[in-house]
C-alpha positions as CSV (number, residue, x, y, z in Angstrom):
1,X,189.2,-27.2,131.2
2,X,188.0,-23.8,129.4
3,X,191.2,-21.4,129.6
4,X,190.5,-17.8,130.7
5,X,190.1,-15.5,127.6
6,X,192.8,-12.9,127.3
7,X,191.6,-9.0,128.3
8,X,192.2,-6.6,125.9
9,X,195.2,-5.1,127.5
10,X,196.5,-8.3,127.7
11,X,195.9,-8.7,123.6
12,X,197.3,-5.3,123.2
13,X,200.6,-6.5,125.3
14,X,201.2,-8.9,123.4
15,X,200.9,-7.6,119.9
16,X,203.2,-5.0,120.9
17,X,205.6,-7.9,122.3
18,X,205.4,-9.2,118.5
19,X,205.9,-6.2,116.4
20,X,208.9,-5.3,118.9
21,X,210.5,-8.2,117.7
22,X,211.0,-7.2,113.6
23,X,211.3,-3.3,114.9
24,X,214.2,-4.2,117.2
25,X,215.8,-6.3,114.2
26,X,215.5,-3.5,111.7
27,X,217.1,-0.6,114.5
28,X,219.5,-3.3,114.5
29,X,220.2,-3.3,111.0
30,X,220.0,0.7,110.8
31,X,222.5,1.0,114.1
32,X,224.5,-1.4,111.6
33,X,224.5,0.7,109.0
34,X,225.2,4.0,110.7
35,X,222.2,5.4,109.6
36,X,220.9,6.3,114.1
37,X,224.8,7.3,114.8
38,X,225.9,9.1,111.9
39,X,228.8,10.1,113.6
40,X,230.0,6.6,114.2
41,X,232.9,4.7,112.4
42,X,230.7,2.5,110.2
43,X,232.1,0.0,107.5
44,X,230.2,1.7,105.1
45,X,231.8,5.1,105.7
46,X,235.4,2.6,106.1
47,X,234.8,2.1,102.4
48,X,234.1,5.2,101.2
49,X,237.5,6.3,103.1
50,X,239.4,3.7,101.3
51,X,237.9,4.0,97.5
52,X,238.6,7.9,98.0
53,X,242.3,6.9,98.0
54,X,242.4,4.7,95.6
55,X,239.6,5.0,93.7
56,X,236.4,3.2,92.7
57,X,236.8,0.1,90.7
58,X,233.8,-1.9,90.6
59,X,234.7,-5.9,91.3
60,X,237.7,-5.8,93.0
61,X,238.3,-5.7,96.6
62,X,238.6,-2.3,98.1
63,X,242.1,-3.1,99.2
64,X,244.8,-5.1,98.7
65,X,243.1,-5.3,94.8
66,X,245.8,-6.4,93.1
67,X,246.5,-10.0,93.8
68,X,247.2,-13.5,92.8
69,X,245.7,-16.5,94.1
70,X,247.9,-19.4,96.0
71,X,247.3,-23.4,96.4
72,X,249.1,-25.4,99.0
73,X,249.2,-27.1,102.2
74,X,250.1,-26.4,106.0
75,X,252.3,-28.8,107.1
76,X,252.3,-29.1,111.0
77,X,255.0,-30.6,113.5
78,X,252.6,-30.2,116.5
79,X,255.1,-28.1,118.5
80,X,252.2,-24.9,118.4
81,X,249.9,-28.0,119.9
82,X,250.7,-27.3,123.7
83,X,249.8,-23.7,122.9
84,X,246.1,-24.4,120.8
85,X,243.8,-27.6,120.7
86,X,243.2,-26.3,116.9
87,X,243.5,-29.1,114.8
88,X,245.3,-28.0,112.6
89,X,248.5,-27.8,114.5
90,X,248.6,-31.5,114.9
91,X,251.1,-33.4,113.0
92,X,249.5,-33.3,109.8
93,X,248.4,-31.8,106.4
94,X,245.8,-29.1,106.0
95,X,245.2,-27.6,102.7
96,X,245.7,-23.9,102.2
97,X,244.0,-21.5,99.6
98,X,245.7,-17.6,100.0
99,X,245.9,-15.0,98.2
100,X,249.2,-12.9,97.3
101,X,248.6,-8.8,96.8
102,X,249.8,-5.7,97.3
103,X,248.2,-2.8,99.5
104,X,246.2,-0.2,97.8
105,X,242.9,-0.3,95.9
106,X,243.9,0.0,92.5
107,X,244.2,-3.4,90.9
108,X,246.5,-1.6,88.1
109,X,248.9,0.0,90.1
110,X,252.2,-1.4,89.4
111,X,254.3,-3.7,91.5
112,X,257.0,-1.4,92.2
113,X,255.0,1.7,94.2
114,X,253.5,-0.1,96.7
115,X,256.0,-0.8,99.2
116,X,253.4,-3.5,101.3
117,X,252.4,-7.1,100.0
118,X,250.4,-9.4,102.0
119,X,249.5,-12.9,102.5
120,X,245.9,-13.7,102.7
121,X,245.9,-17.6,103.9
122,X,242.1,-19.9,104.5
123,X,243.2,-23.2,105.8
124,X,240.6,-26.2,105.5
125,X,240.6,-28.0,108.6
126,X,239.4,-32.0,108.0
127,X,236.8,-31.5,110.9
128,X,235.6,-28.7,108.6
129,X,236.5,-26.0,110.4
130,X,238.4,-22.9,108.7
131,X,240.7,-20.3,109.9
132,X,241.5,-17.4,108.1
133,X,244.5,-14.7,108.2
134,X,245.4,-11.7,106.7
135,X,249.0,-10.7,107.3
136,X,251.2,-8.0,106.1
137,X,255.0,-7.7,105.1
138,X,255.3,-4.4,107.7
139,X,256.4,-5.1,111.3
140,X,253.3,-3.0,112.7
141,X,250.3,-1.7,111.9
142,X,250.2,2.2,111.1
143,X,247.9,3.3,113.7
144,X,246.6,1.8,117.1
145,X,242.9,2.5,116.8
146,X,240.0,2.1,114.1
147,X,239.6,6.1,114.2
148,X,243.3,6.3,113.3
149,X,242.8,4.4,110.4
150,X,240.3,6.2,109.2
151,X,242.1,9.6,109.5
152,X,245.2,7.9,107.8
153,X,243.0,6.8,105.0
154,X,241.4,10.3,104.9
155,X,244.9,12.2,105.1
156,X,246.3,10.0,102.5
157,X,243.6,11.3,99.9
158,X,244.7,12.9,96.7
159,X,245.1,16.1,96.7
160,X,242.9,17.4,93.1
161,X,245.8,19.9,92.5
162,X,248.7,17.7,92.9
163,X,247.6,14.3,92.5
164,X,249.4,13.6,96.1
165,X,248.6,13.7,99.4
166,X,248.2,17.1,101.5
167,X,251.6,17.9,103.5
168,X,249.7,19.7,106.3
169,X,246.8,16.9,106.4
170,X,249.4,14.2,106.3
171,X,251.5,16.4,109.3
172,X,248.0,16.7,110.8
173,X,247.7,13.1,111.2
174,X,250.8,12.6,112.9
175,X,249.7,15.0,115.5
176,X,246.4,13.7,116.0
177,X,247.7,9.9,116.7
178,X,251.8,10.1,117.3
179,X,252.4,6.2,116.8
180,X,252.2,6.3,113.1
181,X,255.3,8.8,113.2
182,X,256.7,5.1,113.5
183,X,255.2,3.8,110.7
184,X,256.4,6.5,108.7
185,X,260.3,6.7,109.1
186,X,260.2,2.7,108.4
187,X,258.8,3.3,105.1
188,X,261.0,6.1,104.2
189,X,264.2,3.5,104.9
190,X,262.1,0.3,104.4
191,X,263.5,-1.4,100.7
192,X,260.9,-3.8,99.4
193,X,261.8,-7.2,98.5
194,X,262.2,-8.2,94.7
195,X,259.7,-11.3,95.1
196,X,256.4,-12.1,97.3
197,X,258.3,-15.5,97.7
198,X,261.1,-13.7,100.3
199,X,258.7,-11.4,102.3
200,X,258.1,-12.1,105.8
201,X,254.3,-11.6,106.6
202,X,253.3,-10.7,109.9
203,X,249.6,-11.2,111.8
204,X,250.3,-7.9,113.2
205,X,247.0,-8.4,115.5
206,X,246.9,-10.2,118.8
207,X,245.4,-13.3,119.3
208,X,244.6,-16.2,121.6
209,X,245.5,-19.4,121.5
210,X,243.8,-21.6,123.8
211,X,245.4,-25.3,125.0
212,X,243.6,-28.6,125.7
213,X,243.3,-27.4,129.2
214,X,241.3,-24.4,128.1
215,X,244.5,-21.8,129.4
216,X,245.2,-19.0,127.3
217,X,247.9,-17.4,125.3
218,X,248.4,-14.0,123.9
219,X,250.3,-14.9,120.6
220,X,251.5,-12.9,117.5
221,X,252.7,-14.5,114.3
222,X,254.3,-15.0,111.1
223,X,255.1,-16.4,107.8
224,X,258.4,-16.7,107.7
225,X,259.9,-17.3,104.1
226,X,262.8,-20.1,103.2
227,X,263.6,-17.6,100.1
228,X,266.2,-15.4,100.5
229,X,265.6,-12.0,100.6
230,X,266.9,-9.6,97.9
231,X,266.4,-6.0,97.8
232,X,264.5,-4.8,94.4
233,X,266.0,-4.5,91.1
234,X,266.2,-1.7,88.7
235,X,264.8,-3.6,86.0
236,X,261.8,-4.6,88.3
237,X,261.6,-1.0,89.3
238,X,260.3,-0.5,85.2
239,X,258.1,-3.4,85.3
240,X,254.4,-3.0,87.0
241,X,253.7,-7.0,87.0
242,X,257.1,-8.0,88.2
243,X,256.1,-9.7,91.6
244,X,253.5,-12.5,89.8
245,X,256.0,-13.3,86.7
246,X,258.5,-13.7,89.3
247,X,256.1,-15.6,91.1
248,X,255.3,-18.1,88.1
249,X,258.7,-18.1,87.3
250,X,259.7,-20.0,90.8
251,X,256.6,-22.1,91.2
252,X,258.0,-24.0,87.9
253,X,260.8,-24.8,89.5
254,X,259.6,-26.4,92.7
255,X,257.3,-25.0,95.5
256,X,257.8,-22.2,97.9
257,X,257.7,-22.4,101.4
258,X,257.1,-20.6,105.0
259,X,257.7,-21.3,108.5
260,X,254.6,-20.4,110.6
261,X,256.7,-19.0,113.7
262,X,254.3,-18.2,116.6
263,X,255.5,-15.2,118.5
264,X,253.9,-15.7,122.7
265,X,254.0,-12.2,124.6
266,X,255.9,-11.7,127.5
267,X,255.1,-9.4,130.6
268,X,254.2,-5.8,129.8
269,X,253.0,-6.5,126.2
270,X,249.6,-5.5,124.9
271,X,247.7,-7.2,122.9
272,X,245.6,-4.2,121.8
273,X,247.7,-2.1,120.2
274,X,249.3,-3.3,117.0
275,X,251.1,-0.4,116.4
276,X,253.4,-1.7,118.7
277,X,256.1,-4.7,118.1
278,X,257.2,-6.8,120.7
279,X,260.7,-7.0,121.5
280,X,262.5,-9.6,118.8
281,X,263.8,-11.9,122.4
282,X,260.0,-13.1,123.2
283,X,260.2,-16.8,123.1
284,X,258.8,-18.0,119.6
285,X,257.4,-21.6,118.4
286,X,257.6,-22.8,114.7
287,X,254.0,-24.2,113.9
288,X,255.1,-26.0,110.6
289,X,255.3,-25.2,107.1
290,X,253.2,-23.2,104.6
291,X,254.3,-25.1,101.4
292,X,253.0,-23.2,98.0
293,X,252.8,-25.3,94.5
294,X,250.5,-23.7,92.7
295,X,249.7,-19.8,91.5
296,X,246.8,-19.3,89.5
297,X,245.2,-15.3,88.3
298,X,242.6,-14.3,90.8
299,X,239.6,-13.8,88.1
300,X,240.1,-17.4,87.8
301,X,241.1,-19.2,91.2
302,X,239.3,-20.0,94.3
303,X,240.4,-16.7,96.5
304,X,238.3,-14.9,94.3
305,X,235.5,-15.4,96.1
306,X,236.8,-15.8,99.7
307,X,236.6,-13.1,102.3
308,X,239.9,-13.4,104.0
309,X,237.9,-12.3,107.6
310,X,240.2,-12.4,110.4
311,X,237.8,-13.7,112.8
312,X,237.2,-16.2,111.2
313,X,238.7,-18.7,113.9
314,X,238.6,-22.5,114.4
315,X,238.3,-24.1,118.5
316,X,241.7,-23.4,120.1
317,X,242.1,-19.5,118.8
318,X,240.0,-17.0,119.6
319,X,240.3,-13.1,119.2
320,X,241.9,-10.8,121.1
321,X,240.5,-7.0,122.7
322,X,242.7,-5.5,119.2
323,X,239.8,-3.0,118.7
324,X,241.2,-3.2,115.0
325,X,240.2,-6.7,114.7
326,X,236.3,-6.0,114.5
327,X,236.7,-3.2,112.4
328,X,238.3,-5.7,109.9
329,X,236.0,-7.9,109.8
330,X,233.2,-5.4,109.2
331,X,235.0,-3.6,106.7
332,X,236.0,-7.1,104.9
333,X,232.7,-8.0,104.7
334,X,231.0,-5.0,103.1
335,X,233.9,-4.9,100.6
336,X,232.9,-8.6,99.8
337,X,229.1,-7.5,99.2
338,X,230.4,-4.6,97.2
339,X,232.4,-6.7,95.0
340,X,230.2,-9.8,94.6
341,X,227.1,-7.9,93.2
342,X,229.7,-6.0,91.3
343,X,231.0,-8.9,89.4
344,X,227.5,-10.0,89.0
345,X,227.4,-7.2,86.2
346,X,231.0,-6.9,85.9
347,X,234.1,-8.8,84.6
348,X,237.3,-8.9,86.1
């Protein structure tokens, strides 16, 4: 049978049907980008915040620069499995590559000014599924909001004169978004630790984990370290690289370890606003243990080239409504770019 020839508005439909579909993908890519919504809070302009406080230094990450990579395993004793079908938390051994670093951009600042480490952890699932964390030794997160984060990052910028940050920005920002007047009187008592082995590091985001019968739970958690905690020395306060000898120094003697304790929240806590802690009586589940063998330079180990996204999730955990959490992973990800096709051209 002879099909009907197409009219010419009927040709002309459907070209425009076509071209709509690469035009759509490239206002995609420009809404992306921030280039339609200049006013919006775009990775791109995330970045820019954070290399203006501590500076541009092509190859390394834009924060949390200074680091040291980690090798090791998660051992699970499938008490977190009634809580997430992830495989992981079956009984079992799932190997762990993480990252050890402390907050800033500058991958020469020395150990003893920053007062926050992390733990960047990728664990390899057998079914080959990964899930990635990024956790922090602070017991919340500065701000509430992605636009908080940004004005913390723009208040904490240099001043030219000084070299420090501007007193009336800084009492600006505390204004402007109340919660992190938190966040500031624990740093002024907080005393950091005197090793990354004795920090606990804390999700500080919300999650779900979700069960074998597909029922959800709003969960926080941590890495809690078997090390006991000492406060910092006065000889490591005159050494800049004190945390990774110290790190090396106890790896030779046997391996380190955490207890994964998962935090569940009770009534009246929210799960999208990490500047807020949940009361210490919420009932908590230990997962297993992280155990750490093995500490190796980042130019040269494999967290080099990992980008520790937080959404990054295997089945059985899922994301919560954190606005931060999206504004992570967006931000993670151009950093990566940046850094990759940085060490293209530049060495470490």
């Amino acid at each position: 049978m002879t099909q009907p020839s197409l009219s010419n508005r009927q040709k002309l439909t459907r070209l425009l049907l076509v071209a709509a579909v690469p035009l759509a993908l490239i206002l995609l890519f420009l809404w992306a980008g921030g280039w339609l919504t200049p006013q919006r809070l775009s990775a791109d302009k995330m970045i820019v915040a954070l290399e203006q406080t501590g500076g541009k230094h092509p190859g390394y990450r834009r924060n949390h620069a200074k680091g040291i990579c980690i090798l090791g395993d998660f051992i699970a004793n499938g008490q977190a499995s009634s809580l997430s079908r992830a495989a992981l938390f079956a009984p079992g051994s799932t190997p762990v590559t993480g990252r050890l670093a402390i907050a800033g951009g500058n991958p020469a600042a020395p150990d003893y000014a920053v007062p926050v480490r992390s733990m960047a952890l990728l664990f390899q699932q057998a079914n080959g599924e990964q899930w990635r964390t990024g956790m922090n030794a602070i017991p919340f997160f500065p701000v509430a909001t992605v636009q908080g984060f940004y004005d913390q990052q723009e208040a904490s910028r240099p001043d030219p004169a000084t070299g420090k940050p501007n007193p009336a920005s800084m009492q600006a920002l505390v204004h402007k978004h109340p919660e992190i007047a938190h966040f500031v009187r624990w740093v002024k008592q907080a005393v950091p630790a005197s090793s990354w082995s004795s920090e606990q590091y804390n999700s500080l985001n919300a999650f779900l984990f979700d069960d074998a019968s597909h029922h959800q739970h709003l969960v926080r958690w941590s890495m809690v370290p078997h090390t006991p905690r000492q406060p910092i020395t006065a000889a490591e306060q005159g050494d800049s690289d004190f945390l990774q000898k110290d790190l090396q120094q106890r790896l030779a003697k046997g391996p380190l370890k955490w207890d994964l304790i998962i935090t569940l929240a009770g009534a009246g806590d929210a799960g999208n606003d990490a500047s807020r802690a949940w009361p210490a009586d919420r009932q908590t589940v230990n997962a297993g243990t992280l155990v750490i063998n093995r500490a190796v330079p980042q130019r040269e180990g494999k967290c080099n080239d990992i980008n520790y996204d937080p959404l990054i999730l295997p089945d059985g955990i899922a994301a919560s409504d954190d606005p931060l959490l999206n504004a992570r992973s967006a931000a993670y990800a151009k950093s990566y770019n940046l850094r990759t096709r940085e060490q293209s051209g530049h060495s470490l």
